[in-house]
C-alpha positions as CSV (number, residue, x, y, z in Angstrom):
1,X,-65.6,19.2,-30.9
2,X,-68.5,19.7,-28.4
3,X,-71.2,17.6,-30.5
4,X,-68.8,14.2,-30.0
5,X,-68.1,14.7,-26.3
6,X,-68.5,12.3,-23.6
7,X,-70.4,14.2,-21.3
8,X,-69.6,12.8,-17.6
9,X,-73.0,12.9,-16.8
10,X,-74.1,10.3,-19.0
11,X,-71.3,8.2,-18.6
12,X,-73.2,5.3,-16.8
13,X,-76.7,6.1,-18.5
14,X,-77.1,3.1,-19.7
15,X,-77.6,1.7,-16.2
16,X,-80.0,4.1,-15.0
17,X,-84.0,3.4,-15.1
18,X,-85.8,3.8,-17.9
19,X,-87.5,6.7,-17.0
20,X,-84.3,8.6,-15.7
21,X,-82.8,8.3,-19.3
22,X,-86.1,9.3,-21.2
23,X,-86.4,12.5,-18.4
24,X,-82.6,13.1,-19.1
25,X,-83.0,13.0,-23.1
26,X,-86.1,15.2,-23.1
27,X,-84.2,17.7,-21.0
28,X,-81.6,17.6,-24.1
29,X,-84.5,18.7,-26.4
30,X,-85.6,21.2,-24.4
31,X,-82.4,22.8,-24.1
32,X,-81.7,22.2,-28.2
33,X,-84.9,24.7,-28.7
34,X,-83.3,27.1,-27.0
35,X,-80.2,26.7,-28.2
36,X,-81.5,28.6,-31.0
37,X,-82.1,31.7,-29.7
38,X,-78.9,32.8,-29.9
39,X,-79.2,32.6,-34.3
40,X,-82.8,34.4,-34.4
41,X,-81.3,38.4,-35.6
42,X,-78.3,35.8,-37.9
43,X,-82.0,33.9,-39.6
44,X,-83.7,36.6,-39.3
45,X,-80.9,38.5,-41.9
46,X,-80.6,35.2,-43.6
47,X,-84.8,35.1,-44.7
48,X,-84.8,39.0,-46.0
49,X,-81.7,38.4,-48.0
50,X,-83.1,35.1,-49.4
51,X,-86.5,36.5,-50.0
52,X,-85.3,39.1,-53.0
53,X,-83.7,36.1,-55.4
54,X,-86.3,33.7,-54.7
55,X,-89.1,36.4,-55.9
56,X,-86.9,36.9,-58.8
57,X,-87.3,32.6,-59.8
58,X,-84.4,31.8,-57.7
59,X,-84.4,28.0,-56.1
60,X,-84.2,27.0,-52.5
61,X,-81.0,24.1,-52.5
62,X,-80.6,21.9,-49.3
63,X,-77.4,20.6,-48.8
64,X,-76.3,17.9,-46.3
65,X,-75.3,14.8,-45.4
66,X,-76.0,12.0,-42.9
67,X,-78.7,13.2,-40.5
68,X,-78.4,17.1,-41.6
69,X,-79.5,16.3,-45.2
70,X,-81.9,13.6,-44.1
71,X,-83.1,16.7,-41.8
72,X,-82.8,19.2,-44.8
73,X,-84.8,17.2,-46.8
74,X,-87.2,16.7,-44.4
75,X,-88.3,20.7,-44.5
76,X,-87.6,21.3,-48.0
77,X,-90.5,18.6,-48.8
78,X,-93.1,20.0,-46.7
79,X,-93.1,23.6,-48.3
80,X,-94.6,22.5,-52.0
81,X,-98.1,21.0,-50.3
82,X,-97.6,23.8,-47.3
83,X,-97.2,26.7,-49.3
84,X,-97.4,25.5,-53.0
85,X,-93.7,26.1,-53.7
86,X,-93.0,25.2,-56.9
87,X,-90.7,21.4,-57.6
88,X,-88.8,23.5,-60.0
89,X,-87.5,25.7,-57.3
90,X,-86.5,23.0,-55.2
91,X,-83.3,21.3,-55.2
92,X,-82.2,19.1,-53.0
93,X,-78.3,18.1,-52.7
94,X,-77.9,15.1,-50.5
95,X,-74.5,13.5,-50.1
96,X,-74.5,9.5,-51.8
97,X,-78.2,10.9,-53.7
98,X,-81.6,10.0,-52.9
99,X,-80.8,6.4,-51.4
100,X,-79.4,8.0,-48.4
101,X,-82.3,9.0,-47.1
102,X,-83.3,5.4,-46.1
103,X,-80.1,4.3,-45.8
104,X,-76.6,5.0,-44.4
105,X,-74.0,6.3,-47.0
106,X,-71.6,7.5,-44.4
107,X,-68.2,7.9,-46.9
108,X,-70.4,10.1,-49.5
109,X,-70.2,12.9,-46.7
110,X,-66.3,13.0,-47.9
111,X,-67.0,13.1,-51.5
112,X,-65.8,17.3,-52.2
113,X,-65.8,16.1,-55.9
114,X,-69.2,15.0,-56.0
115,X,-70.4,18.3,-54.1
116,X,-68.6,20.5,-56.8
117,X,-70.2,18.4,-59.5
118,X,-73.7,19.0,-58.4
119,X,-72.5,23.0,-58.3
120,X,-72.2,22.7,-61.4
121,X,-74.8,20.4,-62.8
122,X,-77.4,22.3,-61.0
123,X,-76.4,25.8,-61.9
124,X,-76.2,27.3,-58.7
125,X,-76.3,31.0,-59.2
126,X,-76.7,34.5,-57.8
127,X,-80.6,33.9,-57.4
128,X,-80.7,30.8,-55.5
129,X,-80.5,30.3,-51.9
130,X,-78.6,27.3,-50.4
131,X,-78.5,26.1,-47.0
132,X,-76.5,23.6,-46.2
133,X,-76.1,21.8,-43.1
134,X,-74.2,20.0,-40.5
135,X,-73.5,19.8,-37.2
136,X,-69.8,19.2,-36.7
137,X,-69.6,21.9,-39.2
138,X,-66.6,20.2,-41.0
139,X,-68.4,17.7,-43.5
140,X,-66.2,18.1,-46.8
141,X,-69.3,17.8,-48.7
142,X,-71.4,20.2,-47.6
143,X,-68.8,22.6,-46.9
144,X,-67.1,22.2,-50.6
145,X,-71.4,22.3,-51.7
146,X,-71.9,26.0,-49.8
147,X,-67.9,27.5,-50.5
148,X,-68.6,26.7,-54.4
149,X,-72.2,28.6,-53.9
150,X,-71.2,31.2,-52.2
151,X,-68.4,32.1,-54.7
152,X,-71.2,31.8,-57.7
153,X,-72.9,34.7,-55.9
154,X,-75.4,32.5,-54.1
155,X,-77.5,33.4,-51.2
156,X,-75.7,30.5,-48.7
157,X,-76.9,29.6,-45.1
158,X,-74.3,27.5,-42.9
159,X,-75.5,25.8,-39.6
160,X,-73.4,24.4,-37.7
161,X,-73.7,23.1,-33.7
162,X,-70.0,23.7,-33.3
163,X,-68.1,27.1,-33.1
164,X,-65.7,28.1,-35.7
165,X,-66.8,25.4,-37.9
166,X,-65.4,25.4,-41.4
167,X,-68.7,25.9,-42.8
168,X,-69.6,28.7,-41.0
169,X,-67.0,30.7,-42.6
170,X,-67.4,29.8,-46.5
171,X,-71.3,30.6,-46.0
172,X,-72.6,34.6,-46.9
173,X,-74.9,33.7,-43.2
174,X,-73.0,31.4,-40.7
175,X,-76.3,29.8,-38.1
176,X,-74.2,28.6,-35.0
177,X,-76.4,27.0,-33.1
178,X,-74.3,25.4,-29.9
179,X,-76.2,22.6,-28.8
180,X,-73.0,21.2,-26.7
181,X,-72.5,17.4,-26.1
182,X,-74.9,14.7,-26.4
183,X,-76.1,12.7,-24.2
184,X,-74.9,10.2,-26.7
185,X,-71.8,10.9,-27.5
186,X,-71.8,12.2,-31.4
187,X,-75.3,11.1,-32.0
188,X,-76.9,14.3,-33.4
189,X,-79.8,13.1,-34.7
190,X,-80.8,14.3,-31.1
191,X,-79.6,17.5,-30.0
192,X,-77.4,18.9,-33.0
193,X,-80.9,17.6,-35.4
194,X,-83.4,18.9,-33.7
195,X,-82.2,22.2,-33.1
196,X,-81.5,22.3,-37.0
197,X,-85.2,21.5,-37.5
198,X,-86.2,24.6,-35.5
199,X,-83.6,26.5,-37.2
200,X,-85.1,25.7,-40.7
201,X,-88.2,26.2,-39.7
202,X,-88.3,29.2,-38.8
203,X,-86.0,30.5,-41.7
204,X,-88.3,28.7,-44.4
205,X,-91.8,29.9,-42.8
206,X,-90.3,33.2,-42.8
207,X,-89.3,33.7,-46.5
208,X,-93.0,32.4,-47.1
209,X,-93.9,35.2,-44.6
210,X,-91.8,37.7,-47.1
211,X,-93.3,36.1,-50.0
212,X,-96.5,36.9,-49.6
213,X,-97.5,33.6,-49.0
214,X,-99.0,34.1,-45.6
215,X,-101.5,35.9,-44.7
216,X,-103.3,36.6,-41.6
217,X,-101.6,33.6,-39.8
218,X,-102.6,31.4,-42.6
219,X,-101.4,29.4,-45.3
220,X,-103.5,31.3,-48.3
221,X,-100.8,29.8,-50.7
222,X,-101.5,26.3,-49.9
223,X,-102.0,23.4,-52.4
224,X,-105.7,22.7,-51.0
225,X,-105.3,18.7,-53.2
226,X,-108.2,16.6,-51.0
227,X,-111.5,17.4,-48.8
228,X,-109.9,18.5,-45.8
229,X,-107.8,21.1,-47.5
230,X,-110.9,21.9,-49.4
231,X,-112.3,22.5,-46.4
232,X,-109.9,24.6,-45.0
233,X,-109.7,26.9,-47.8
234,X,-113.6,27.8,-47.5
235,X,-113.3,28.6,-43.7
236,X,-110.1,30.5,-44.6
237,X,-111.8,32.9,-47.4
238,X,-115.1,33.2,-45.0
239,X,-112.9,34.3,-42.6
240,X,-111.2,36.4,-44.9
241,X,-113.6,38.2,-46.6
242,X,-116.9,38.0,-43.7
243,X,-118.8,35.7,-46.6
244,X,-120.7,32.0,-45.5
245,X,-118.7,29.3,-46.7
246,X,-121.0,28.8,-49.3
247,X,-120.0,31.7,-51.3
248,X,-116.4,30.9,-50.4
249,X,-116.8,27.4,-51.8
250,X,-118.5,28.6,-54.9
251,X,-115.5,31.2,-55.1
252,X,-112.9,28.6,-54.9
253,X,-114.7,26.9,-57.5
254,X,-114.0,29.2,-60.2
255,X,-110.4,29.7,-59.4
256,X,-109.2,26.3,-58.8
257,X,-109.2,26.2,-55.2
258,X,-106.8,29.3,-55.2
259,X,-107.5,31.2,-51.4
260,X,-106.2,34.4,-52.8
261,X,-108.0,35.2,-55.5
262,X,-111.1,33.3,-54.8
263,X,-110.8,36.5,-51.6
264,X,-111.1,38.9,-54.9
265,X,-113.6,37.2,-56.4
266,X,-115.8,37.2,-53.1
267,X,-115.1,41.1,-53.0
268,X,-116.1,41.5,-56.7
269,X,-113.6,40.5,-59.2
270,X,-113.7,38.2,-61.6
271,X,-111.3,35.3,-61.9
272,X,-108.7,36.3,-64.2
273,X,-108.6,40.1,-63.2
274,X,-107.7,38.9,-59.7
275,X,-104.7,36.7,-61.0
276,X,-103.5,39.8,-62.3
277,X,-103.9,42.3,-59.0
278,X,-102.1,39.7,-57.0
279,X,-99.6,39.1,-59.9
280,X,-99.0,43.2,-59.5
281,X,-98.4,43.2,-56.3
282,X,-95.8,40.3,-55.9
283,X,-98.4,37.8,-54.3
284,X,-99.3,39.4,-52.0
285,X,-103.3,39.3,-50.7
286,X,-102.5,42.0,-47.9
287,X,-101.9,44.4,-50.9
288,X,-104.3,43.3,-53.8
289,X,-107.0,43.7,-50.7
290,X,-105.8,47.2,-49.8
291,X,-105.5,48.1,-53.6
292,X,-109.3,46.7,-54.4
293,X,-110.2,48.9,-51.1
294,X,-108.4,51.8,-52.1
295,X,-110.1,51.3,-56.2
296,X,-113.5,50.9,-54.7
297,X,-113.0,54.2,-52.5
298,X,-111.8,56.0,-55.5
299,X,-115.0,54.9,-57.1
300,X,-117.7,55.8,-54.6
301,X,-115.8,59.5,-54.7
302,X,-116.0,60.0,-58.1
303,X,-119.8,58.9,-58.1
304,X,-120.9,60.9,-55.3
């Protein structure tokens, strides 16, 4: 299994000056980015087939144990405040439960029986999307978590760092993602984890993308919770829109800090009418925009 090789490179690292290591270990993350090249067209086919149960109330599960769920975890919890995903369509299925995230619960990764259990106590159907992870690709827990989801009709994602993993091939998308050895031997928090953290970054920004929760480049969908997000979302619907941030602010106001529709209201709209355009046209501000556009052409035809 590549990610627990010795690699005879490294054998007498532990000798070598400090600065020789760190260059070594940094060369490692360099070559873990790209390392994921290689799955771009497999997450790519993984976002657009995630995207349709997920507008549809579907949940986003993350699966793993050991470093892979701590790292699962990690980009699950960023998307509620990033994108104002909602907690009930968030699950998150770590091996040994929430206390293994601060600390070490290395037999739970074993436990098949506690992976079907959650299956079932969750509910895991043909609308959700689970990904679960792990580098050797043979954890009995995540791989008995993503072959019960994929047989309830689930959306699953498998990455693994190690070809023809076991859970590549219960998942609907296998994400191999050879990272090689470590320059620790088996430790993949390094290599193995951060070339899983790309990986699910790029897959969850990208069903956002789909969802209509980007727009522009920015985060229109974002929970804007203190002054700086506050401030954000002014220069965002100024930007939007061509209005001061005055205006914007005043916008934002009446909608509850909401970026999309306080862009409607800016153009025109009032607060509740602009729910409903965006509601219409499954989130998206691209489309309510170009439907207000093509309403207000309409309009100056008919007068004229």
């Amino acid at each position: 299994m590549p990610t627990e090789d010795v690699s005879a490179r490294f054998v007498d690292l532990d000798e070598w000056p400090t600065l020789d290591a760190v260059e070594a270990m940094y060369e490692g993350q360099l070559s873990a980015v790209a390392a994921v090249r290689p799955a771009l067209a497999s997450i790519a086919r993984a976002v657009d087939d995630a995207a349709h149960g997920l507008r549809r109330g579907g949940r986003l599960v993350y699966a793993g144990a050991g470093t892979s769920g701590r790292v699962a975890v990690q980009d699950g919890a960023e998307l509620p405040p990033t994108f104002d995903w909602p907690l009930d369509q968030l699950v998150f299925a770590m091996a040994g439960g929430p206390k293994a995230l601060m600390r070490s619960a290395e037999g739970a990764e074993d436990d098949e029986a506690d992976a079907a259990a959650k299956v079932e106590a969750a509910g895991i159907g043909a609308d959700d999307v689970v990904i679960g992870l792990a580098a050797s690709g043979a954890t009995p827990y995540t791989v008995e978590f993503v072959r019960r989801s994929t047989a309830r009709g689930a959306v699953t994602l498998g990455v693994a760092n190690n070809p023809a993993a076991p859970l590549l091939a219960v998942a609907r998308h296998p994400i191999l993602i050879e990272t090689g050895a470590e320059v620790l031997a088996g430790s993949t928090r390094m290599k193995a984890g951060t070339a899983q953290k790309v990986a699910l970054n790029l897959f969850s920004t990208a069903v956002m993308i789909r969802l209509g929760r980007v727009y522009r480049g920015m985060m229109v969908h974002m929970q804007a919770s203190n002054a700086k997000l506050h401030r954000r979302a002014e220069s965002m619907v100024a930007l939007i829109t061509g209005c001061d941030e005055a205006a914007a602010a005043e916008a934002l106001r009446q909608v509850d800090w909401d970026v999309k529709r306080a862009a409607l209201v800016v153009n025109g709209m009032d607060p509740d009418t602009a729910g409903v355009l965006i509601d219409r046209h499954g989130g998206s501000l691209r489309r309510a925009l170009a439907a207000l556009e093509g309403a207000d052409r309409a309009s100056g035809a008919a007068g004229g």
